[in-house]
Each structure stands twice: as structure tokens, then as C-alpha cells.
C-alpha positions as CSV (number, residue, x, y, z in Angstrom):
1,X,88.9,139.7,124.5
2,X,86.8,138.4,127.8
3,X,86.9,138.8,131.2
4,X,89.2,137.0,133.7
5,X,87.7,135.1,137.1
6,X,89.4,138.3,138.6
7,X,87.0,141.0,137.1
8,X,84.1,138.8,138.3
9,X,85.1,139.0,141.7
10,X,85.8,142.8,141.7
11,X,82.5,143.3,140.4
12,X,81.5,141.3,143.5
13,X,82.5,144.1,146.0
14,X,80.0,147.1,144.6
15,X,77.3,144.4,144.7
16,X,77.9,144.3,148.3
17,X,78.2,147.6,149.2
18,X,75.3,148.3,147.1
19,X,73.4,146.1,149.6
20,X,75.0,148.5,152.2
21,X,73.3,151.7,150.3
22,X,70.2,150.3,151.3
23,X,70.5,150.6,154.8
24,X,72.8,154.3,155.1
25,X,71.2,156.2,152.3
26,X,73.9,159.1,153.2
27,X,76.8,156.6,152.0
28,X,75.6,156.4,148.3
29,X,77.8,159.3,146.9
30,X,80.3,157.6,148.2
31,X,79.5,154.0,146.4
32,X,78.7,156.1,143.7
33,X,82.0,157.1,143.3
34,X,83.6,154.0,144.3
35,X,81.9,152.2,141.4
36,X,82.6,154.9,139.1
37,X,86.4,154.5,140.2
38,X,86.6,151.1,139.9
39,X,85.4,151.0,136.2
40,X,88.0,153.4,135.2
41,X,90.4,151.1,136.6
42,X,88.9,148.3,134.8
43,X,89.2,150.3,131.7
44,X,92.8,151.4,132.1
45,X,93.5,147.6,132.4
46,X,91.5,147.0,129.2
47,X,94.1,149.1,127.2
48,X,96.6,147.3,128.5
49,X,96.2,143.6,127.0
50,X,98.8,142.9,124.7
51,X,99.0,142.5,120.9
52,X,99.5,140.2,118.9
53,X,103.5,141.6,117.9
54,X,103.9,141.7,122.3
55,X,104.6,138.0,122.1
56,X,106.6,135.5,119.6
57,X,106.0,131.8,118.9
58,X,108.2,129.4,117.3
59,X,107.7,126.0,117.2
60,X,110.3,123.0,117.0
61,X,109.5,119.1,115.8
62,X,109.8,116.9,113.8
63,X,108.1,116.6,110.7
64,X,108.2,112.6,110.2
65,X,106.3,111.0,112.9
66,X,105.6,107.2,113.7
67,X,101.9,105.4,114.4
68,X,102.4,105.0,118.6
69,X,105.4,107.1,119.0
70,X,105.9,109.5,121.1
71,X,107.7,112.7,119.5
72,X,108.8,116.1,121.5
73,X,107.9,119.4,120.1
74,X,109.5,122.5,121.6
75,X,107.5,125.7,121.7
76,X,109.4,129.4,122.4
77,X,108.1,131.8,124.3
78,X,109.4,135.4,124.2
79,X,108.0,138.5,126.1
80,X,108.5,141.7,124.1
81,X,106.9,143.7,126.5
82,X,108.8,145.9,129.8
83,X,106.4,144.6,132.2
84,X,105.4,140.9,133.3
85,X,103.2,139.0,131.2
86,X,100.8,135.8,131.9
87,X,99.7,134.0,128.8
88,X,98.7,130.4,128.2
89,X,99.1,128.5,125.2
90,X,97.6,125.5,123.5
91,X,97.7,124.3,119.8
92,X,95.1,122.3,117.5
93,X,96.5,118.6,116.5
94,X,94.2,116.5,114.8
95,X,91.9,114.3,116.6
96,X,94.4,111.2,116.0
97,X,97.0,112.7,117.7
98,X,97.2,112.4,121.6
99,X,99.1,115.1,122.9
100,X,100.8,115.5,126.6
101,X,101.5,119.0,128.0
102,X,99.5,121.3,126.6
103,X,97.8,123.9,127.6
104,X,100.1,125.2,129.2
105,X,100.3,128.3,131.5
106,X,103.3,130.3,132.5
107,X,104.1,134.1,133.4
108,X,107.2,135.3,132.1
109,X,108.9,138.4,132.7
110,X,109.9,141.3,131.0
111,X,112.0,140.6,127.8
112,X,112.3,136.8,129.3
113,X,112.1,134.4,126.6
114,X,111.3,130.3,127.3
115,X,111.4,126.9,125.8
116,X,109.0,124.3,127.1
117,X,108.3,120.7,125.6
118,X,105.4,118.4,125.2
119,X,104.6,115.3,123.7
120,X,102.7,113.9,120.7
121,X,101.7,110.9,120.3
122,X,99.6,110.1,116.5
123,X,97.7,107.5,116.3
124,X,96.7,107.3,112.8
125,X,98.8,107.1,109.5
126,X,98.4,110.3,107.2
127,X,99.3,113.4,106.0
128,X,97.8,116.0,108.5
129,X,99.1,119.8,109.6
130,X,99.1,121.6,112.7
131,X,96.2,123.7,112.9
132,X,96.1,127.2,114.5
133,X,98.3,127.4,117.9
134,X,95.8,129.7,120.2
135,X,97.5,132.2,123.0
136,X,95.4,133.7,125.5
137,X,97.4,137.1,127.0
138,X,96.2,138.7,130.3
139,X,95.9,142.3,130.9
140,X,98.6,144.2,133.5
141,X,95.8,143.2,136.3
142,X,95.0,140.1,134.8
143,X,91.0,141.6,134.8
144,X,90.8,141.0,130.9
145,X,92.2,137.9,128.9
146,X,93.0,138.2,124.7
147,X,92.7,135.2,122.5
148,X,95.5,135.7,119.7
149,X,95.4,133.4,116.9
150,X,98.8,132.1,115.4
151,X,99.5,130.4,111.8
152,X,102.7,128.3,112.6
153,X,102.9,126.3,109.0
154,X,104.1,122.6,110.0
155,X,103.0,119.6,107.8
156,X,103.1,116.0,109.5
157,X,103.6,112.7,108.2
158,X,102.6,109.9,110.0
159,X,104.1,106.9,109.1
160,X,104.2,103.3,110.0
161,X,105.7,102.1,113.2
162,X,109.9,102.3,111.9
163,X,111.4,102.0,115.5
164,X,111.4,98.0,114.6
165,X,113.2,98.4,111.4
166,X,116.1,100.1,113.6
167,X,115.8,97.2,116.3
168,X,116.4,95.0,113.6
169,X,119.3,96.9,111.8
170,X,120.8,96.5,115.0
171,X,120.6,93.2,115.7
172,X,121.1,91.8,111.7
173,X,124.8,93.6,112.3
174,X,125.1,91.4,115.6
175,X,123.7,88.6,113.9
176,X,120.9,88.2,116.5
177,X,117.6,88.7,114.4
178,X,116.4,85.4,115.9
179,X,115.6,87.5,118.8
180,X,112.8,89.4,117.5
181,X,111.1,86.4,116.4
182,X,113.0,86.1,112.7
183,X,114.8,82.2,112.4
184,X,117.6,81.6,109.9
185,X,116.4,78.9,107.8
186,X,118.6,76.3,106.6
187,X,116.3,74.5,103.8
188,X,117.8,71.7,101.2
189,X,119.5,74.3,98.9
190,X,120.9,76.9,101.8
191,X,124.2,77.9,101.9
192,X,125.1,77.5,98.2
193,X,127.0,81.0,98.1
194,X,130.0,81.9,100.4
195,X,129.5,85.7,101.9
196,X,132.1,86.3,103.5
197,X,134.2,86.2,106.8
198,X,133.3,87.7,110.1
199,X,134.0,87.3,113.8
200,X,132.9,83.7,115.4
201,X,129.7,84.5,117.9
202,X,128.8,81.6,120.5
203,X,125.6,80.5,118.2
204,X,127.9,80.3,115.5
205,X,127.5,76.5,113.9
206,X,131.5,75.6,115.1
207,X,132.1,73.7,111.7
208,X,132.1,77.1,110.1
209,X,135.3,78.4,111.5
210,X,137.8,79.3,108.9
211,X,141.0,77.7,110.0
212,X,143.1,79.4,107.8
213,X,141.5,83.1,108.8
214,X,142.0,81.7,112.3
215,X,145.5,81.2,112.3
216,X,145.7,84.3,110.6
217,X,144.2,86.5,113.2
218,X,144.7,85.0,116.2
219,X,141.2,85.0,117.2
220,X,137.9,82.5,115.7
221,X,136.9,83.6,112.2
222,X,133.7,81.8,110.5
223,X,132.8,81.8,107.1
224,X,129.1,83.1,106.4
225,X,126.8,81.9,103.7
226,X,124.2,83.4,101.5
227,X,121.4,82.1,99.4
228,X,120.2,83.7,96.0
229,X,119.8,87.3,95.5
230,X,118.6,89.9,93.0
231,X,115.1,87.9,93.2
232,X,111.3,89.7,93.5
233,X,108.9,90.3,96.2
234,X,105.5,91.7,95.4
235,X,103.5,93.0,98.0
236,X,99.5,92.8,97.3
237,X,98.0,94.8,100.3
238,X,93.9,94.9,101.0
239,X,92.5,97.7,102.1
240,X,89.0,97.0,102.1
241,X,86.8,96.9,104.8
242,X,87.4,93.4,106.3
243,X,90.7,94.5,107.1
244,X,89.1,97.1,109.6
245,X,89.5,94.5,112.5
246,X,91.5,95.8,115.4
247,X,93.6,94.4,117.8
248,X,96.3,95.8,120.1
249,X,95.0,99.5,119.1
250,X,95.9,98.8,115.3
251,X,93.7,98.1,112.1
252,X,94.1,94.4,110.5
253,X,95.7,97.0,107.6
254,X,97.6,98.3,110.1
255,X,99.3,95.3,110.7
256,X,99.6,94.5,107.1
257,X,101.4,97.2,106.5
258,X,104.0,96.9,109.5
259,X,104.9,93.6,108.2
260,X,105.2,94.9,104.6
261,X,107.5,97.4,106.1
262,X,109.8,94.9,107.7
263,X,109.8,92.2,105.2
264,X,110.9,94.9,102.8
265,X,113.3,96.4,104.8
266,X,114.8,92.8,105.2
267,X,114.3,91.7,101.4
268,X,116.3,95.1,100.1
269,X,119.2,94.6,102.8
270,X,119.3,90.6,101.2
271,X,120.1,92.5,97.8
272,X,116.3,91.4,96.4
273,X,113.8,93.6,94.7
274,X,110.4,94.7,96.4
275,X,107.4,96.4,94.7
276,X,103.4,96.2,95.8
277,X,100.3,97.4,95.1
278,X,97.5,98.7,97.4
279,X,93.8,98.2,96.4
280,X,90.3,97.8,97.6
281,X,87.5,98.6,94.2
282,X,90.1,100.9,92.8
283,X,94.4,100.3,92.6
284,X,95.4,102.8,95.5
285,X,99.1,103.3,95.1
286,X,101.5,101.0,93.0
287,X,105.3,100.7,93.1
288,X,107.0,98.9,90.7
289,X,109.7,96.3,91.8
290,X,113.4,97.8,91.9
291,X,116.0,97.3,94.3
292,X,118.3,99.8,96.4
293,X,118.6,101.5,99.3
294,X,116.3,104.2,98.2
295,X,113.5,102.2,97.3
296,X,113.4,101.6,101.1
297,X,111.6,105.2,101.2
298,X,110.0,104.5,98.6
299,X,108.3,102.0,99.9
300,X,107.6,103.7,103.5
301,X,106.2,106.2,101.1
302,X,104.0,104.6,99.1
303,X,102.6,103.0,102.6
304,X,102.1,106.0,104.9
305,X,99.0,107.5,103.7
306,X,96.6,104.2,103.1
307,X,93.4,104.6,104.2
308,X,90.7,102.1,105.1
309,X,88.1,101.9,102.5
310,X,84.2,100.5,103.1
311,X,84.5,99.0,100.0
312,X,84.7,95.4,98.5
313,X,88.3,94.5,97.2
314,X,88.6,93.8,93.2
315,X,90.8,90.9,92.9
316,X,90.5,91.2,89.3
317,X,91.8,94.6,89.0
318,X,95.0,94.0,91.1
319,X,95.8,90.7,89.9
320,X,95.5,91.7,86.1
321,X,97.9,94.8,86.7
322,X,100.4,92.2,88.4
323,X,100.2,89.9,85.8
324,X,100.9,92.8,82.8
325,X,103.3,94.9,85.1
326,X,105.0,92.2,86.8
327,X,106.7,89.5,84.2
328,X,109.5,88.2,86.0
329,X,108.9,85.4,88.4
330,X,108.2,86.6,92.2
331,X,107.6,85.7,95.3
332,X,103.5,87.5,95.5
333,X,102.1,88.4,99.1
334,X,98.8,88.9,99.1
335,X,97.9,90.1,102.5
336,X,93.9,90.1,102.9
337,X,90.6,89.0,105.0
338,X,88.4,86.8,103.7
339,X,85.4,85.8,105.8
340,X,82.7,84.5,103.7
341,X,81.7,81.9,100.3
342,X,81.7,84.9,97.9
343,X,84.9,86.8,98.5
344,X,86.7,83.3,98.6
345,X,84.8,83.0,94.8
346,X,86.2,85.7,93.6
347,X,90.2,85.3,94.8
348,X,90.0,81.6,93.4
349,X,90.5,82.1,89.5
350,X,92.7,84.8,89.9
351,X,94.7,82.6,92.3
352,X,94.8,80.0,89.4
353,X,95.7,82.2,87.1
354,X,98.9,84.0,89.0
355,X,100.4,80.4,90.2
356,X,101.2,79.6,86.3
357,X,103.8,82.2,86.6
358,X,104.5,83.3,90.1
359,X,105.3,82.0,93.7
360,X,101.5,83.1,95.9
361,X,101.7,83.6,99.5
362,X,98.3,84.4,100.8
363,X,98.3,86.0,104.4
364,X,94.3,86.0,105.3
365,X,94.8,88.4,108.8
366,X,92.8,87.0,110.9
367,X,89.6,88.8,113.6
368,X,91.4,87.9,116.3
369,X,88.3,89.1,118.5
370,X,86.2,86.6,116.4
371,X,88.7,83.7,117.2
372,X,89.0,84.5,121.3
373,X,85.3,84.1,120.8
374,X,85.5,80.7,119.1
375,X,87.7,79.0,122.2
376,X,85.2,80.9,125.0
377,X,83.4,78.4,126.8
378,X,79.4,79.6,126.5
379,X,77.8,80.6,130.1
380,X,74.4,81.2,128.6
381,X,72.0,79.5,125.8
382,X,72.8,82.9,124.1
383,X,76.4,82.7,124.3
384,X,76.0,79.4,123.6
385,X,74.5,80.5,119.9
386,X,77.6,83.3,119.4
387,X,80.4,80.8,120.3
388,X,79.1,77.9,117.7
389,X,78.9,80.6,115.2
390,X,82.2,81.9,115.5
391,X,83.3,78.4,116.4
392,X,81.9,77.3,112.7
393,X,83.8,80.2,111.2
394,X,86.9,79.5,112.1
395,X,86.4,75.6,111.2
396,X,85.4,77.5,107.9
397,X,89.1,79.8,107.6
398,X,90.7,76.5,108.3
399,X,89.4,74.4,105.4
400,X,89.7,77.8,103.0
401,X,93.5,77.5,104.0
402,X,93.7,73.9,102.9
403,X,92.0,74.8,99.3
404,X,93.7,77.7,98.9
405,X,97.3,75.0,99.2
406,X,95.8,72.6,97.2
407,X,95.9,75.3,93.9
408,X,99.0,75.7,94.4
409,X,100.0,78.8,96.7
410,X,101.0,78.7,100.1
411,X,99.0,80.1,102.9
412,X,99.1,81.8,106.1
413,X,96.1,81.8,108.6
414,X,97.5,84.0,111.1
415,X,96.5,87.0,114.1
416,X,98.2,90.6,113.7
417,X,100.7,89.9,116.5
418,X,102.1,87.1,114.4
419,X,102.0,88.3,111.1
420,X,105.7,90.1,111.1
421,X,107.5,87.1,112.4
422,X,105.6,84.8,110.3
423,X,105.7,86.3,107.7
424,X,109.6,86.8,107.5
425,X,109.9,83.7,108.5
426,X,108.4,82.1,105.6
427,X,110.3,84.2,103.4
428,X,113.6,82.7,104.6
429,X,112.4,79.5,104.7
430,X,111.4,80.0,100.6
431,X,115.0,81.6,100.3
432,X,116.7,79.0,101.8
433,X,114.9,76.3,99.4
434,X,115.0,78.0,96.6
435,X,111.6,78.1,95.7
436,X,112.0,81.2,93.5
């Protein structure tokens, strides 16, 4: 328990008239006992702060959150007293998590019980829990203020950024995933398989309408095509500590993992198979390749809780388990950073080694404040030093790129913004050729 702002300013008053004493010695009986009254009031009000089973708490949310999303918890309220109470409450969310509309402060009377909401908004992927919520009570004059400590159990899980993967289930039913940046590629083998039949939309190729299904129906009916399916996609994901480059508030791995998320997403709804594995020294999580609707949580799953390490990657490691785990041929995305001579000798042989069986796409995510530095024209001899640096850098990523094609795996040089679009995009592209 501690005293309220209003205790301080009562004690204020027998200061004063203390002062007073000084000057009419005949009036000190009478401060005397105006003192003596007023801490007897002060102690009344002390027994009157309410315990811990004078209030309830409950707590409403969600338990599966999104990185940048903003999710409403509800908190109840209820005052079990018979007289009017003033509490405020606040709660402890991790550090990642920015939260809107807390602490709040409200007065509630007698046997009134109230919902209010506010908003978190987490920041970081993990597993995390809501620590204690704290409620601060006042006294029936509001002289005295108790701190009651309240275990609410509610685990979070913080998860990638899913409110694309509905944008897109949306728009794939329309047949309008071009507009989030995703093109239907027609390559030299598309449109071996017919689908089937479905309303005609204006963007509609008009050679495709069915004239028999027209007829039919009275309205235009197209065919629709498919290419391959039941084929492999395994993910390779970094999470060493080159991928700890940010942009747009998000990690390089960050980033990585939205796109594994989509691509997924897209490559299960296409009837193919997905697995990955996440490394850095050690294998951090692996999922074996399998197919189904399920193994879209799976995946979200498996992705959720990676961490960035400070640690080297071992391309070794991962690309051995691949090559004993994964025997089928597959489409491998290896999503990575590499920035210097040595990490480049190190993914080479392994690169060798998996093109002999497999299909290699190798997204190198780029430091997309390094690159903005590269095309800055230099105002000072010292800036003029920094820009011809990064300039020579990214000369460097550009001729790794061409090496890396000339072994035999294709290659994507790209910033986080562009790595989901591209990235699917070159997926439909190999579909539609055939390359698996």
C-alpha cells in the first residue's frame, strides 16, 4: 500500500496551521487535536482499501497473434464491493509487443461490472506469455492506494504476417492474384492439363471460351488449364547473422520467412508438396516434404518461433541432410546473405553437389541499406570513400549471381520488399516450363 497525491495534500494543512501555533500559542490544543483527528481519519481510510477478492479480472484475446498486427484484448472489470471503487489497471507484455490503451483508470460503482478494450501490436515472432496484470485499488477517500498482483495464465504465439495469405485466398478464387504482384506464367510447356470450367472474367484469354458450355448456360464459360502437380518444394531458410539486415521494420529473416509462408501457401493450394529446413551452425527446425491442407500449419508452425542467431551458417550440415532426407527431385530454395569471398567458398561445392539431383534457386536477400548507399552520390571525400565501398560490393553480389548460374542453379539478387513477388513468380515461371 502507498499513499495517494490526496494524503500529501492533507498533510499539507497541519503544516500550515502549525506555522499558525507559532504566532497564538493559546491555539495549540486546538491543532493538537486537529492533527490528532485528522490521523484517525487517515487511519479509518487505511482499513478501508480493498482486497484482493473486492475486485475480478478476466481477460479476453486471442491466443494466435501476427508480426505487425494489431489484435484487441478485452479486460472485465467487476466491483464486488457496496460502495464506489477507483482502481487502475495495467498489464506486463513483453518488450516486443506495443500495446495501445493501457493503463487505464476508471471508477466503477457498486456491484458495476465493465469491459474495456485495447490494442496489441507484437513485433517480434515467438512464443511469449502475459506476465502479471497489476491493479492499483484506492481507499473509500482515495488517501491510500493498493497494488494487487493478478496471475491471468495466457500464452501468445506470434506468428508471421498471415493477413497476405487471406488477401491472396481471396483474390486466387477471383482469379486476380496478378494484383498482388503474382503473374500467371505461360512458359513452352503451360497448359498441358485441362482443369476445369469456370465463369469467363474480362482478362480471360477469349480463345478459351468453351462454346459448347456456352450454349449450355447461356452465359461465357472458359476452360481453365493446369500445369503438373504433386511435385516438391524445399525451403532452405538462413538464419545466421547476415540475415539480421532490416528494412521496412523487419529482419532480412523476417522477410525470408514471409515469402516462405506465401510460396507455400500457394505451392499446397497447386496440389505440390512443401518441406524446409532452418539452420545457422546447427539444423534449427526441419519439416519433411508432404502435401495437404494440414501441412499449411505445419509449416506456419515450424516458422513461428525462428530466432536470429550470431552465428556463421553450415552449408554442409543442411545441404547433407537434404541430400539423405530429400531423394526425390525438387525444386530447392535456399534463401540466404552472402557478403564476402569466404561464405561464397563455402556454398559453392555444396551447390555442385545438390544440382546433380535437384532444381537450386538461391535467393541472396539483399542489405538494402548497403545498396541505397551504393547509388548515393558522395558530398564529402569521406562519403566519397563509403559510397565506392558499397558501390564495389554490390559490383561484387552482381558477379557472385553470374557464377552462382553458371553451376547450374538459378539465382535471385533481390531487396526484402521484392522477395514475395519474386519469388512466386519464379516458381510459376519453372511450373509453367516444366523444369521439374
Amino acid at each position: 500500500m502507498t499513499p495517494t497525491y490526496r494524503l500529501l495534500l492533507l498533510l499539507l494543512g497541519p503544516t500550515l496551521i502549525s506555522a499558525i501555533a507559532v504566532a497564538f500559542p493559546f491555539a495549540r490544543s486546538w491543532i493538537v487535536g486537529a492533527d490528532i483527528a485528522l490521523l484517525v481519519v487517515v487511519f479509518l481510510d487505511l482499513l478501508t482499501l480493498p482486497r484482493r477478492r473486492a475486485v475480478g479480472v478476466t481477460r479476453r484475446g486471442d491466443h494466435n497473434l501476427s508480426v505487425g498486427a494489431r489484435n484487441r484484448f478485452v479486460v472485465t472489470l467487476e466491483n464486488r464491493l457496496r460502495r464506489r471503487l477507483h482502481v487502475m489497471l495495467t498489464e506486463s507484455f513483453p518488450d516486443s509487443m506495443a500495446v495501445e490503451g493501457l493503463p487505464l483508470e476508471v471508477t466503477l460503482a457498486p456491484r458495476q461490472s465493465r469491459r474495456f478494450a485495447y490494442w496489441v501490436t507484437p513485433q517480434r515472432r515467438g512464443a511469449h506469455t502475459i506476465g502479471r496484470t497489476y491493479l492499483f485499488a484506492d481507499s473509500l477517500l482515495g488517501t491510500w492506494r493498493r497494488r494487487l498482483r493478478i496471475k491471468l495464465d495466457h500464452s501468445l504465439k506470434v506468428f508471421p504476417d498471415v493477413r497476405a495469405l487471406s488477401t491472396y485466398a481471396l483474390l486466387a478464387r477471383r482469379n486476380r492474384i496478378d494484383l498482388m504482384g503474382f503473374r500467371q506464367a505461360r512458359g513452352r510447356a503451360s497448359d498441358v492439363e485441362f482443369d476445369r470450367l469456370r465463369d469467363y472474367s474480362p482478362d480471360d484469354d477469349y480463345r478459351r471460351i468453351d462454346p459448347f458450355a456456352t450454349a449450355r448456360y447461356q452465359r461465357l464459360i472458359t476452360r481453365e488449364y493446369q500445369v503438373s502437380r504433386n511435385q516438391n518444394i524445399f525451403f532452405m531458410v538462413d538464419c545466421g547473422r547476415l540475415m539480421a539486415s532490416e528494412s521496412a521494420g523487419l529482419t532480412n529473416l523476417d522477410h525470408a520467412l514471409n515469402a516462405v509462408l506465401m510460396l507455400s501457401s500457394l505451392a499446397i493450394d497447386s496440389g505440390d508438396n512443401v518441406g524446409l529446413i532452418a539452420f545457422d551452425r546447427d539444423v534449427r527446425a526441419f519439416l519433411p516434404i508432404g502435401g495437404g491442407f494440414r501441412r499449411k500449419s505445419a509449416v506456419l508452425h515450424s516458422l513461428y518461433d525462428l530466432q536470429l542467431s550470431q552465428q556463421d551458417p553450415d552449408y554442409g550440415q543442411a545441404f547433407s541432410l537434404v541430400l539423405r532426407r530429400v531423394r526425390q527431385r525438387s525444386l530447392v530454395v535456399l534463401l540466404t546473405n552472402v557478403m564476402d569471398g569466404a561464405t561464397y567458398s563455402m556454398l559453392l561445392p555444396h551447390l555442385h553437389a545438390i544440382t546433380r539431383r535437384h532444381l537450386p534457386l538461391v535467393v541472396l536477400m539483399r542489405d538494402q541499406d548497403l545498396f541505397t548507399l551504393a547509388d548515393k552520390s558522395p558530398a564529402s571525400l569521406r562519403e566519397f570513400f563509403s559510397v565506392g565501398a558499397a558501390a564495389e560490393l554490390a559490383r561484387w553480389r552482381e558477379q557472385l549471381a553470374a557464377r552462382i548460374q553458371r553451376i547450374g542453379s538459378m539465382v535471385l539478387d533481390l531487396t526484402p520488399a521484392q522477395t514475395t513477388p519474386q519469388i512466386i513468380n519464379r516458381y510459376l515461371q519453372i511450373k509453367a516450363d516444366r523444369l521439374l
